[in-house]
N, C-alpha and C positions, 0 to 999 in steps of 0.2 A: 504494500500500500504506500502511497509516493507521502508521506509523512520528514519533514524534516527536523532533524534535533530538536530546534528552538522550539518547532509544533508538540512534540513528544513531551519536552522539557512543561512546557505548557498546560499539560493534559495530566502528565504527574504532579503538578504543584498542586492543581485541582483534585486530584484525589487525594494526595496527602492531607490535605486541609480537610477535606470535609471528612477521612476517617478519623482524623485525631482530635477535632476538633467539631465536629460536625456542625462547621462555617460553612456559607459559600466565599467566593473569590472575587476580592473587587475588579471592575472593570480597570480601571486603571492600573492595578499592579499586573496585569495581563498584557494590555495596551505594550509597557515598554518592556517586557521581555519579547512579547512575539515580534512587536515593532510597525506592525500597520495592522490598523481595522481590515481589511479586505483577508488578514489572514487569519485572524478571528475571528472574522464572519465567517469564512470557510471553516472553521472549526464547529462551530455552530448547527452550519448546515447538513453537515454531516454526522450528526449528531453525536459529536464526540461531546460537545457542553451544551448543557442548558443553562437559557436565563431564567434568572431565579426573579428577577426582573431588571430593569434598563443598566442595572449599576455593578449585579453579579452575577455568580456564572458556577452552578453545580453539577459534578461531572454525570455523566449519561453510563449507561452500562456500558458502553464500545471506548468510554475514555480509560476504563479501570486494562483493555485489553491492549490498549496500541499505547500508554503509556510508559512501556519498558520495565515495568515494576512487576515481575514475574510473582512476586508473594503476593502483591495486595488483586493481584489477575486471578489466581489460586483463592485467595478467601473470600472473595467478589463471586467466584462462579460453586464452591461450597455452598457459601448463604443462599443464591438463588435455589438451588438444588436442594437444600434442607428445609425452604420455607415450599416452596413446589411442593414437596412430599406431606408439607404438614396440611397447607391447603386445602391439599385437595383429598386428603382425608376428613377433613372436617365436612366439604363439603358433600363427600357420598356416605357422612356418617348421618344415619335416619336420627339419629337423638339432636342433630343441630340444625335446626329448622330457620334460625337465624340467619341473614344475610350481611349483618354491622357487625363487625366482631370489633376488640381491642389488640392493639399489640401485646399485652399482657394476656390475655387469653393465648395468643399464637404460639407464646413462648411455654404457656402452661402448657400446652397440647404437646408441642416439642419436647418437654422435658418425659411426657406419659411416654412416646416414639421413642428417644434416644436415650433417656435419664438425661444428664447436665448437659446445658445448651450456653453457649456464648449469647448474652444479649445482646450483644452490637450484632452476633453474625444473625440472629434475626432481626434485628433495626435496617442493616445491609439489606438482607433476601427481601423484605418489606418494601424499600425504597427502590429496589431496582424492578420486583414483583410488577410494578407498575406501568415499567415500559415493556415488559415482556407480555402484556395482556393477560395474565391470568388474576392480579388483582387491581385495586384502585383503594388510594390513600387520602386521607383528609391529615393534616399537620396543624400545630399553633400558628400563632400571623406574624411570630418573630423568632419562630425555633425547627428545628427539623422532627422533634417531639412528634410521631404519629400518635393524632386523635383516636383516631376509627376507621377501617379499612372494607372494605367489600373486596367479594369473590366473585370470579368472573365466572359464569359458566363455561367460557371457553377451556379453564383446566382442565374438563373430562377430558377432550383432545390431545392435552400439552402430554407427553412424556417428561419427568423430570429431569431423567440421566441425561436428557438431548437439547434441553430447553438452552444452554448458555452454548453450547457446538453451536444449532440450529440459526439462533441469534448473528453469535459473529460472523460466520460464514453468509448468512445473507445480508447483514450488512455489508459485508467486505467484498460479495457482488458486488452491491448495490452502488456501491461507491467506487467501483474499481471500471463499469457500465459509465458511470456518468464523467468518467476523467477519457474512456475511450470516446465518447460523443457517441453513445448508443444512448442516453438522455442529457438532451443539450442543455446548457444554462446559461450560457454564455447569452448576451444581450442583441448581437449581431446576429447571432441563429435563430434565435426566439422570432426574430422583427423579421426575420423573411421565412419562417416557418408556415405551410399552410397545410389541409388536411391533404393536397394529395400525396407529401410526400411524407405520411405519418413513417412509411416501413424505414426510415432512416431516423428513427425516435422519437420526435419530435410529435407533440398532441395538437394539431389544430394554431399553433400559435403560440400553447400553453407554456408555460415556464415550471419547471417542479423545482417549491422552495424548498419541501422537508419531505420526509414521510411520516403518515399519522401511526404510531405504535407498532407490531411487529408485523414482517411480512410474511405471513403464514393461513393459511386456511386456504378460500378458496378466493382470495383476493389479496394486493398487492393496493394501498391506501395512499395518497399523497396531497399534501397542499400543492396546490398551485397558483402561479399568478396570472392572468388576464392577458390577450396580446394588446390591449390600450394601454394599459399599464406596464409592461414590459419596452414597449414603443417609448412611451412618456420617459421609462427611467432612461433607455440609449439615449435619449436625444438629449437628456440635461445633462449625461456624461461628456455630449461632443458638447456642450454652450460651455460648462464648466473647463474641461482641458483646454477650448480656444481661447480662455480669458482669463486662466488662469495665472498666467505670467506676469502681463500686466493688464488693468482694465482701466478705459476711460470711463470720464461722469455719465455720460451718457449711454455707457452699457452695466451701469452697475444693479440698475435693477432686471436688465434680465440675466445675469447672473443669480441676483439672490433668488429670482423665481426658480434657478435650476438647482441651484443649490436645497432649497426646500423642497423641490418634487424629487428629489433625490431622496431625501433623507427623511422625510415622512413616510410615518407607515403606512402599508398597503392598508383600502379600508376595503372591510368584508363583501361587500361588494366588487373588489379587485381579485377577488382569490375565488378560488371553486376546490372541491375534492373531485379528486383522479382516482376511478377504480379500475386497476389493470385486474382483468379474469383469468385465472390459473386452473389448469385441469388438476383434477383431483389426482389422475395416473397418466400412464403411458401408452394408453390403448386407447382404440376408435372409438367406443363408449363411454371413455370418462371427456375426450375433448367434443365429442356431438354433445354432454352435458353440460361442461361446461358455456358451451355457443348458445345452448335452449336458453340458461341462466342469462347472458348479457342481451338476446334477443327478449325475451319477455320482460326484461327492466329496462329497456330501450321503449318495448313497443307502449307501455303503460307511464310511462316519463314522458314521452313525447310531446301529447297531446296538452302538458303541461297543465294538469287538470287541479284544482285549488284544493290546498290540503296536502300538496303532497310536493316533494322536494322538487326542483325546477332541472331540469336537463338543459347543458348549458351547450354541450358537444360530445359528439359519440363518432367511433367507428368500429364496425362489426366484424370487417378484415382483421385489424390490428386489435381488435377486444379491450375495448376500454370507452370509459363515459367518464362526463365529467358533470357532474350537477354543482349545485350552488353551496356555499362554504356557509353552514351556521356557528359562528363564533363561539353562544352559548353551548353547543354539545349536545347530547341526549339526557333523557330524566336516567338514566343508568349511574353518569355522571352525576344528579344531583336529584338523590335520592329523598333528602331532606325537603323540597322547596315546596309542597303544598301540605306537607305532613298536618294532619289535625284540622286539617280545613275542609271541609265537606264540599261548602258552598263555590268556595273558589275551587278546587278542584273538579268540582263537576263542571266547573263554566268551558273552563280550559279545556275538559276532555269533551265539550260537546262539538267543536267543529270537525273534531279526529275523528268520531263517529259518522258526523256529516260526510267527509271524506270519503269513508269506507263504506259507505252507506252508496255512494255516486257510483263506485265498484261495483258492487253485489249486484246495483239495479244493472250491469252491463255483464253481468255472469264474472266478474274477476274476484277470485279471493287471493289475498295476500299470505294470509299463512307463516307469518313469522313476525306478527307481532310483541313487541316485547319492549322495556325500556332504552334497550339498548339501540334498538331503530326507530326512537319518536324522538327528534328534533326539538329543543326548546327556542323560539322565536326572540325578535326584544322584546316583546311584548306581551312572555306568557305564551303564544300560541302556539298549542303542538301541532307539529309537522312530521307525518309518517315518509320513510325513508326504507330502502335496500329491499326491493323486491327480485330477489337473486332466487328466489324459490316462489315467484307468483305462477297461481294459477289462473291461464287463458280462457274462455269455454271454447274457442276455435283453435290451437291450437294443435299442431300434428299429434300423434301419440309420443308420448312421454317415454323416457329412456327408463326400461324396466330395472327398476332396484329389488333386491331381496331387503325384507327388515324395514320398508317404506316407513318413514316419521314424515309427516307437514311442518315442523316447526320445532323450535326452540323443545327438550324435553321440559322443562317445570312450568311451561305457559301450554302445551299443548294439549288440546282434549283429550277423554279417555276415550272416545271412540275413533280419534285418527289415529291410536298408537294400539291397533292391532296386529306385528306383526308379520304381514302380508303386504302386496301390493295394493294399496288404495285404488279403485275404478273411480268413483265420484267425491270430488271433491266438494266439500259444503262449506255454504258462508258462514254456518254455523261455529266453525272451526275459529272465525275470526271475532264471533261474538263471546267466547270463551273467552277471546286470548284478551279481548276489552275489556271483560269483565274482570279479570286477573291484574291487567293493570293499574283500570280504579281504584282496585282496594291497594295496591302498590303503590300508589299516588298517594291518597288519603294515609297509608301506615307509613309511610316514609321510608319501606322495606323494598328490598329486590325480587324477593320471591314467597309468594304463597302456597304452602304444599298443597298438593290438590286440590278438593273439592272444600277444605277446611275453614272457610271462611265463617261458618255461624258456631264454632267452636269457642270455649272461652277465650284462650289465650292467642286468639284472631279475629274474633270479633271485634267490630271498628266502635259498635256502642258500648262495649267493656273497656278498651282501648281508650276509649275518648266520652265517657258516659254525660259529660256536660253538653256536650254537643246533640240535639235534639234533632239535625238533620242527618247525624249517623244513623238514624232506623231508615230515613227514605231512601240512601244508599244503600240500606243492605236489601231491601224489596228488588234495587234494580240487580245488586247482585244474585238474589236466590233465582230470577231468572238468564242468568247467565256463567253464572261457575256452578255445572250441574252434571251430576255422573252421566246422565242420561241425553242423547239428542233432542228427543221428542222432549224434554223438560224446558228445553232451551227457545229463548227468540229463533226466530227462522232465521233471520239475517241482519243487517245493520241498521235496515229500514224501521224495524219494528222497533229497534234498540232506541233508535234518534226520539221516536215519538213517543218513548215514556221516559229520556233522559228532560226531554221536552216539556212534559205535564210536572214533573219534577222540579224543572229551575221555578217554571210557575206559581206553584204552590210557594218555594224557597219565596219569590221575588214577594210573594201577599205578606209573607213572616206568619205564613203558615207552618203546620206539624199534624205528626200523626197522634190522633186523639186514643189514646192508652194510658194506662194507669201506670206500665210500668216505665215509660218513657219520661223523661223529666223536661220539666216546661219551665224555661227561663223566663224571671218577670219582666213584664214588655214595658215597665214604668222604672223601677230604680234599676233595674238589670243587671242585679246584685244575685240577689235570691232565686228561688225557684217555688213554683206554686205548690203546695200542697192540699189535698181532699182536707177538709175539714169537717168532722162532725159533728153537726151540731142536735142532736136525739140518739138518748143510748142504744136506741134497737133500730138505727140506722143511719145511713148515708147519705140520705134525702131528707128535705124538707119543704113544704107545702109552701106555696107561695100565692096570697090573696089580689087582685086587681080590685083598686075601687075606680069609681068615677061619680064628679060633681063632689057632693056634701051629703051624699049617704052615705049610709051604714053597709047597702048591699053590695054582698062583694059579686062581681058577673063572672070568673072564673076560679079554677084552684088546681094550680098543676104543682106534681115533683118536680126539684132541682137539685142539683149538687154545687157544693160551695168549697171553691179554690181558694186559699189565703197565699200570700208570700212570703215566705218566713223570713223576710227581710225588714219589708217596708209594711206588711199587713195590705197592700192592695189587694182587693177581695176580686173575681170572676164567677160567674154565672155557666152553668153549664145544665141544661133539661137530664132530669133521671132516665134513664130505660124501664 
């Protein structure tokens, strides 16, 4: 790998700090040993360092290997390998139903596996877990201290003897590819790149800035930049070098204008994700699958339908699409952000329905619903993504698998995982995987075991019992996380129009009228109403209507009498 001393030198100072000290690296003490930004930024890009942000720099797994420091290479690919093995026992262990675990839990589980465990070498396996995709880390907001981590499902996949080989050697393609110009970066290539001559690397125009986490499964992930914005940055690089010598007054502001389209960052808008399609094998049947895969998330992106991620550029020769870059990431990512909100989470998940719902009515199921492929917008709004296993209704016949699954195992129904070859596929399949995700949304968790949802320790109304809109969540659940087909919505359509009569009710500061559901008071909104009785042999009590200045009363109905145990605001409610 064409790496020189100073770069190597560079990439060891970076790990040495952050093992012994678990710092990052200022930018500036970087700056004057590499000796130019452009070769820092190449370190960067290849993901030997991350920014920890604008000022520092923590080393990435491929820094701990090309660093020169054969021990800390050795205890860097141990930790991933020890925390891999405990992972993913935790995760196919049926008593851990949990998806947030602690670092401290990781380590207890490790010590049950190995007896005594180095805690830094799981602090290590932890922190690189991360870019190896089988976990994801939350830290303090001034320490490398892991909070709370999640498990990817992708470890059922990972081998752990392989996972640190697997890593470097595809980085070290990857990187070794993009020095030969089989993907170009260079500014001058980018600007006269067009789709016809993708088979020389090159996407449409595209620029590839990074790659997003590992290159493994059945796709290959990258940022990329825009050809306007690729265009825009050559052209400040030639205004900048012509005046850079000397500049008169009269050319000094178009300098600084290049100067700053230079050095501003790309806005999300400038970038897209690049998904290069990889066949699963070597044989005729695993590449005509993987072509079905990029051809049915071409043919259903295309039409650029609302709700669902934007197709920005494709080619079905060279197997790769590029849709639109959402900054915030997937709810997989941010497992936390509607946790305990009923109301707000159902808003959010009503246009995702809507979405899927525009599908169904056109015979297409998605089939791989899950947090991992819903987009969070700026603005809250999810956006469904990666239909790499959709299902067409016109589509040719499907390349015959043994052992057929539609979807993610912990999201998928109990009746697509028979087994066998599936014939028909049903939209049913996606009204499952919705209803899996609300309660995912709402518990602030990654995974609900099966049908478990009206269980105590998953129930969203024990979970959250102040909350008086967790029962009309769980109605919408009991019709759609259900052992049975025939128990289930038929499709999205049906789903859209009782998530519908739902927000409705929500929007009145409506609730379900139960005794054992608790009703916040809707005046000090402190308390919660309580029955009040007022007659010992019962719950009810009569209640007289006069009129004018008699005595006669014209009616006499039962009632029941609510109090606030707060503020004593009393409620009216007719007996049965």
């Amino acid at each position: 790998m064409p790496l020189t001393q100073t770069e190597m030198d560079v990439a060891k100072t970076v790990v040495q700090r952050f093992l012994n000290l678990r710092l990052a690296t200022p930018r500036k003490q970087l700056l004057l040993k590499v000796g130019s930004r452009e070769n820092l930024d190449k370190l960067q890009r290849w993901s030997i360092l991350g920014s920890h942000d604008t000022k520092n720099y923590l080393p990435m797994a491929f820094a701990f290997h090309c660093c020169g420091d054969a021990e800390a290479e050795q205890f860097a690919k141990q930790s991933v390998t020890v925390v891999c093995h405990v992972l993913k026992n935790l995760f196919e262990n049926e008593q851990v139903e949990e998806a947030q675990h602690t670092a401290l839990e990781v380590e207890e589980h490790a010590q049950q596996m190995y007896g005594a465990v180095d805690a830094k070498q799981i602090w290590i396996g932890l922190y690189l877990g991360s870019q190896f995709g089988f976990s994801g880390i939350s830290t303090g907001p001034n320490t490398f201290e892991i909070t709370s981590l999640r498990i990817s499902e992708q470890i059922i996949e990972i081998k752990p003897e392989n996972v640190w080989d697997d890593y470097i050697k595809n980085q070290t393609q990857w990187i070794e590819r993009q020095e030969k110009g089989n993907i170009k970066t260079s500014l001058q290539d980018s600007m006269s790149a067009d789709s016809s001559n993708d088979a020389a690397g090159t996407y449409a125009g595209w620029e590839i800035v990074k790659p997003f986490g590992n290159m493994t499964g059945q796709s290959e992930v990258f940022l990329v930049r825009s050809p306007h914005r690729v265009a825009e940055l050559a052209e400040s690089a030639v205004t900048i070098h012509k005046y850079m010598g000397a500049i008169r007054l009269d050319q000094s502001q178009l300098f600084a204008v290049a100067v700053w389209q230079s050095a501003r960052p790309d806005s999300p808008s400038e970038l897209g994700a690049l998904k290069v399609f990889k066949s699963r094998g070597d044989d005729a049947a695993a590449e005509e699958e993987a072509l079905d895969r990029l051809k049915g998330e071409i043919q259903v992106l295309k039409w650029g339908r609302r709700g669902l991620l934007k197709l920005l550029a494709s080619s079905e020769e060279q197997r790769w699409i590029i849709t639109e870059y959402q900054p915030n990431g997937t709810l997989e990512n941010q497992p936390l952000r509607f946790r305990g909100q009923a109301s707000v989470a159902l808003r959010a998940f009503r246009p995702l329905v809507e979405a899927v719902a525009n599908l169904h009515k056109e015979g297409i199921v998605h089939r791989d619903i899950k947090p991992a492929n819903v987009f969070v917008g700026n603005d809250s709004t999810l956006i469904l993504g990666d239909f790499g296993i959709v299902y067409l209704p016109d589509q040719p016949e499907r390349v015959t698998r043994t052992n057929e699954r539609v979807g993610p195992y912990d999201y998928m129904p109990p009746w697509a995982d028979l087994g066998e070859r599936l014939e028909k596929v049903q939209p049913t399949f996606d009204v499952y995987m919705l209803g899996k995700l609300l309660w995912c949304m709402i518990a602030g968790k990654l995974k609900l075991p099966r049908e478990y949802h009206a269980k105590p320790e998953f129930d969203l109304t024990q979970l959250f019992p102040d909350d008086p809109d967790m029962h009309i969540v769980n109605r919408i659940l009991n019709k759609c996380v259900v052992e049975e087909a025939r128990n289930c919505y038929s499709s999205a359509v049906d789903l859209l129009q009782v998530v519908d009569v739902c927000l409705r009710v929500i929007d009145r500061g409506g609730s379900l009228l139960d005794d054992t559901i608790s009703r916040p008071c809707h005046v000090c909104g402190m308390g919660n109403y309580q029955m009040k009785a007022l007659h010992p042999n019962t719950s009810s009590v009569g209640i007289r209507l006069w009129h004018g200045s008699g005595s006669n009363d014209i009616s006499l109905f039962p009632i029941r009498v609510f109090v606030c145990d707060k503020c004593e605001h009393v409620e009216f409610f007719a007996s049965n």
